[in-house]
C-alpha positions as CSV (number, residue, x, y, z in Angstrom):
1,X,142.8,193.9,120.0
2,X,146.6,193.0,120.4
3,X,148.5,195.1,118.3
4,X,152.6,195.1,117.7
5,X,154.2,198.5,117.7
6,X,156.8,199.1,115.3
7,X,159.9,202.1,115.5
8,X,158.9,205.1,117.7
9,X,156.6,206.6,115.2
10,X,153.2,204.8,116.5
11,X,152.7,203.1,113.6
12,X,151.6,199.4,114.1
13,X,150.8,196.5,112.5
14,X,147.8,193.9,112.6
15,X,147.6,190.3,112.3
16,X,145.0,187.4,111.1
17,X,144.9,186.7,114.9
18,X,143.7,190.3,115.7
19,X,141.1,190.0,112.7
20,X,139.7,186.8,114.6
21,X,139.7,188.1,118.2
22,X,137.7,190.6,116.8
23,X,135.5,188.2,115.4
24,X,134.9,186.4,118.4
25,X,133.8,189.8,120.0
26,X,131.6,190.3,117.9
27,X,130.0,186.5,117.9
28,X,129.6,187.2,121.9
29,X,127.8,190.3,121.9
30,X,125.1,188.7,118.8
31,X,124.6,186.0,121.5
32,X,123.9,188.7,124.5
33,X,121.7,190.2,122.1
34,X,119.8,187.3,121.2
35,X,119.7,186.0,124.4
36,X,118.1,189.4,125.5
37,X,115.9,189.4,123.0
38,X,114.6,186.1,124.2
39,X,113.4,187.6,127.6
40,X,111.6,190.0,125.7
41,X,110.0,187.4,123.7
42,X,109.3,185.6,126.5
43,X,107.1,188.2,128.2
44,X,105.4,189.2,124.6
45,X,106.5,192.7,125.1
46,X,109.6,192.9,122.6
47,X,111.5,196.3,122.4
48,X,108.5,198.9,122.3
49,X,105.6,197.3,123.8
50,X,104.3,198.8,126.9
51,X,104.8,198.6,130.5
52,X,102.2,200.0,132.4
53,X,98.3,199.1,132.0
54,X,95.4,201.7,130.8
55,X,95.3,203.4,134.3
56,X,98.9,204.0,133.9
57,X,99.8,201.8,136.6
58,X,103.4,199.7,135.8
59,X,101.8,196.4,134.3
60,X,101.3,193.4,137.2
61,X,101.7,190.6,134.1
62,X,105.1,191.1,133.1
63,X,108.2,191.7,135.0
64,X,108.6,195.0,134.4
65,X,112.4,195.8,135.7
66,X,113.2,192.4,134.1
67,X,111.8,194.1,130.9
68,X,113.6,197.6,131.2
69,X,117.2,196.1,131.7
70,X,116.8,193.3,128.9
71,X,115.7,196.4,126.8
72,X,118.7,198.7,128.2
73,X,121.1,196.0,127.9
74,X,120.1,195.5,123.9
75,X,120.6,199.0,123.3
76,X,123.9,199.1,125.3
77,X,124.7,196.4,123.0
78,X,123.4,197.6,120.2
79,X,126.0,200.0,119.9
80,X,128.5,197.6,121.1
81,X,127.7,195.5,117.8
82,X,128.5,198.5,115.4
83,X,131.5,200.1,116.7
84,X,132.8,196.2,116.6
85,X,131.8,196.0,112.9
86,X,133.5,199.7,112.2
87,X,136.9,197.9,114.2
88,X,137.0,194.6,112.0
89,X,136.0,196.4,108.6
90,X,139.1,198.4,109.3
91,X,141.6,195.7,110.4
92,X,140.9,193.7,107.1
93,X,141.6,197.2,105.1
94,X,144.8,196.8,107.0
95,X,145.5,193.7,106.9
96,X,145.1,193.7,103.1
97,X,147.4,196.4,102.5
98,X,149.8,194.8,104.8
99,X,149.8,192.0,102.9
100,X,149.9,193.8,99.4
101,X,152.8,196.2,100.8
102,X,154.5,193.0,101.9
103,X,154.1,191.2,98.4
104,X,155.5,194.0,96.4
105,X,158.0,194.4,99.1
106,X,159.5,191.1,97.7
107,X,158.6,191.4,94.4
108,X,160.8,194.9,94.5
109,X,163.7,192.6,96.4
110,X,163.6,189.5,94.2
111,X,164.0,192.1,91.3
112,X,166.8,194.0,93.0
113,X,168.4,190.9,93.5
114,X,168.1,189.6,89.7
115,X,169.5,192.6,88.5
116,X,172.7,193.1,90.9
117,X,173.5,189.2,90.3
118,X,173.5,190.1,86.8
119,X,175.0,193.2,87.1
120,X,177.9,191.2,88.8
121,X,178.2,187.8,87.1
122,X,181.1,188.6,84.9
123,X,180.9,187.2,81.0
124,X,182.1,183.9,80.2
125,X,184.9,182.9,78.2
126,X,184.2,179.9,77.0
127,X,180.8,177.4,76.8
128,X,180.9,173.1,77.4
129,X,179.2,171.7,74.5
130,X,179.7,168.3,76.0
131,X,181.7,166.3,78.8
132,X,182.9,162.8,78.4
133,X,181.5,160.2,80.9
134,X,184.0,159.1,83.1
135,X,187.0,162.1,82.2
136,X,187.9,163.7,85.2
137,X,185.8,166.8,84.0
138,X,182.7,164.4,84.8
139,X,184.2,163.7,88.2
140,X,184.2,167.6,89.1
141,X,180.8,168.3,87.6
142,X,181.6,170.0,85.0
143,X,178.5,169.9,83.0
144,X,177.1,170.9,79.5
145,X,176.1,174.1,78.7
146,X,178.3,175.9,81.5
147,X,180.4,178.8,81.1
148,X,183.7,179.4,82.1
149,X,184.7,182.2,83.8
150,X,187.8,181.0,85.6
151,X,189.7,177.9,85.0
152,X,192.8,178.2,87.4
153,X,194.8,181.3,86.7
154,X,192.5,181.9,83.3
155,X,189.7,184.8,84.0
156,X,188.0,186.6,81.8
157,X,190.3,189.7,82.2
158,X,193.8,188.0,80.9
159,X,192.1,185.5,78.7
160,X,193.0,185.5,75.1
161,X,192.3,182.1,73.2
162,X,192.1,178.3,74.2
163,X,195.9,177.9,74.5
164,X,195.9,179.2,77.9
165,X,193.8,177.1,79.2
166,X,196.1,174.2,77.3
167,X,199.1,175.7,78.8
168,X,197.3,175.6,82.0
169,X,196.2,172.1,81.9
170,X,199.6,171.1,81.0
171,X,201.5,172.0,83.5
172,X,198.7,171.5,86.3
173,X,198.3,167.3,86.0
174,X,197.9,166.1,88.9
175,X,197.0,169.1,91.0
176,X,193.4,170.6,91.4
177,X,192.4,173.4,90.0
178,X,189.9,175.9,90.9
179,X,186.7,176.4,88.2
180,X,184.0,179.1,88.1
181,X,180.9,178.3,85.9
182,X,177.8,180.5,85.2
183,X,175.0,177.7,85.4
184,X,171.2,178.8,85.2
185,X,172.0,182.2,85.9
186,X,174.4,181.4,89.0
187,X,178.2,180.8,89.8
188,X,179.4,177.4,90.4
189,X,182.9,176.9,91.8
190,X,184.4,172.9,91.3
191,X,187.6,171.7,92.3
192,X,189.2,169.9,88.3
193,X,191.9,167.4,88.6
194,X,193.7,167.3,85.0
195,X,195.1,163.8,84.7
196,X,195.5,160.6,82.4
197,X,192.2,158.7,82.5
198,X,190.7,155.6,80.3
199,X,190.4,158.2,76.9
200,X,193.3,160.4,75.5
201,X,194.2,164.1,77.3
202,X,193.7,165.5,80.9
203,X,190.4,167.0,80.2
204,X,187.7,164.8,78.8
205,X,185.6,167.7,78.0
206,X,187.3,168.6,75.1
207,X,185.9,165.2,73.0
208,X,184.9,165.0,69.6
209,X,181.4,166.1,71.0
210,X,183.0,168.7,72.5
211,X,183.9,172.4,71.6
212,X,184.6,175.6,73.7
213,X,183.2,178.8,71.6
214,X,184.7,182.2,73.2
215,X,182.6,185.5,72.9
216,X,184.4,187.8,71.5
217,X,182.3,191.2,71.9
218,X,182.6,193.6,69.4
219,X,180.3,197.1,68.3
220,X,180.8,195.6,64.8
221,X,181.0,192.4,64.6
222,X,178.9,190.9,68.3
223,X,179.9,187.4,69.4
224,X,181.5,185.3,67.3
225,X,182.7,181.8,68.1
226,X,186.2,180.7,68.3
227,X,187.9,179.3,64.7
228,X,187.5,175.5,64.8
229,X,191.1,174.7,64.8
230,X,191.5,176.2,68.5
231,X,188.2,174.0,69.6
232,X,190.5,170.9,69.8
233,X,193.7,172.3,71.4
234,X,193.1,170.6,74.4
235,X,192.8,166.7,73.1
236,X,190.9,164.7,70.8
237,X,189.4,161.9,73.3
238,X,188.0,158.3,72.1
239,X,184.2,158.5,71.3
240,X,183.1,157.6,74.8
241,X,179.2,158.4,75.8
242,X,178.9,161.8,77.3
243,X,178.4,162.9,80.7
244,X,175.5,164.7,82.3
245,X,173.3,164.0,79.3
């Protein structure tokens, strides 16, 4: 049986190849056996029948080494057949808990995974409620339901209401500037142009559809969305169909 070691400490591993060479093994030696069996059957002495006549005298009707080796063979065989059984009973024991081991191997790393992505996504500062269809925050991808973590030089460490973002946007048109989002649980970094477009502002995510709610956390109070006057510091766009919907 091939077998792959693993490290220095003679531990090894078996594979659904092994399982079958066994297999095969063990389909060979049932046809010796049978095959065998058939020379015994031939002579209608089988396994125990005798060999010599009433006298004592090896029988002249049968050949009698013929016999003796089909019958030593079977046994040899025999044996063959049950250590071969013992060998694949075991290498399906291990082959299952290979395969269990391996499934809660990445189970435990999918998990590990989730939780230091989570640990390290850092909390938005504002949400996209909606992005008008054709605004250059269409063109980057700026889609519903993201959250902002970055927008330029905004993070969520120096970030203290909408203005800066307006500041930003102000004095950026015309030059790209980079944008972290949280989307489905992952980052997603866009390049966002502010500039004049078909509909009022540089944004065209800040529409009538629009509004940017910043979570404020608080032991007291929790997350509580942004007063509605600093929703619409940005622009007020023309009522355009919205993008990504």
């Amino acid at each position: 049986m091939k077998m792959t070691e693993e490290n220095n400490d003679g531990n090894s591993t078996i594979t659904m190849e092994d399982v079958q060479s066994l297999i095969k093994k063990k389909d060979t030696i049932e046809e010796q056996i049978k095959s065998y069996y058939d020379v015994l059957e031939d002579q209608e002495v089988g396994m125990e029948g005798p060999l010599v006549d009433a006298e004592g005298f090896p029988r002249a009707d049968v050949n009698v080494y013929q016999i003796r080796t089909a019958r030593h063979t079977i046994s040899c065989l025999q044996n063959d057949h049950k250590a071969i059984m013992v060998e694949i009973e075991e290498a399906l024991h291990r082959l299952h808990a290979l395969e269990k081991a391996k499934r809660e191997q990445d189970q435990a790393e999918s998990q590990t995974e989730s939780m230091e992505q989570e640990v390290t996504l850092p909390s938005p500062f504002a949400r996209v409620d909606a992005v008008s269809q054709g605004s250059p925050a269409c063109q980057a991808g700026l889609r519903i339901s993201d959250e902002i973590i970055a927008f330029g030089s905004i993070n969520t460490g120096n970030f203290q209401n909408l203005q800066n973002i307006a500041s930003v946007v102000q004095h950026s048109e015309g030059r790209p500037l980079n944008v972290t989002v949280i989307r489905n649980g992952q980052k997603t970094q866009m390049g966002l142009t502010p500039q004049r477009w078909s509909g009022r502002g540089l944004l065209g995510s800040l529409s009538r559809a629009v509004n940017f709610k910043h979570r404020f956390s608080n032991k007291d109070h929790g997350d509580f969305p942004v007063p509605c006057k600093e929703r619409h510091l940005l622009a007020v766009v023309e009522k355009v169909p919205n993008c990504h919907t």
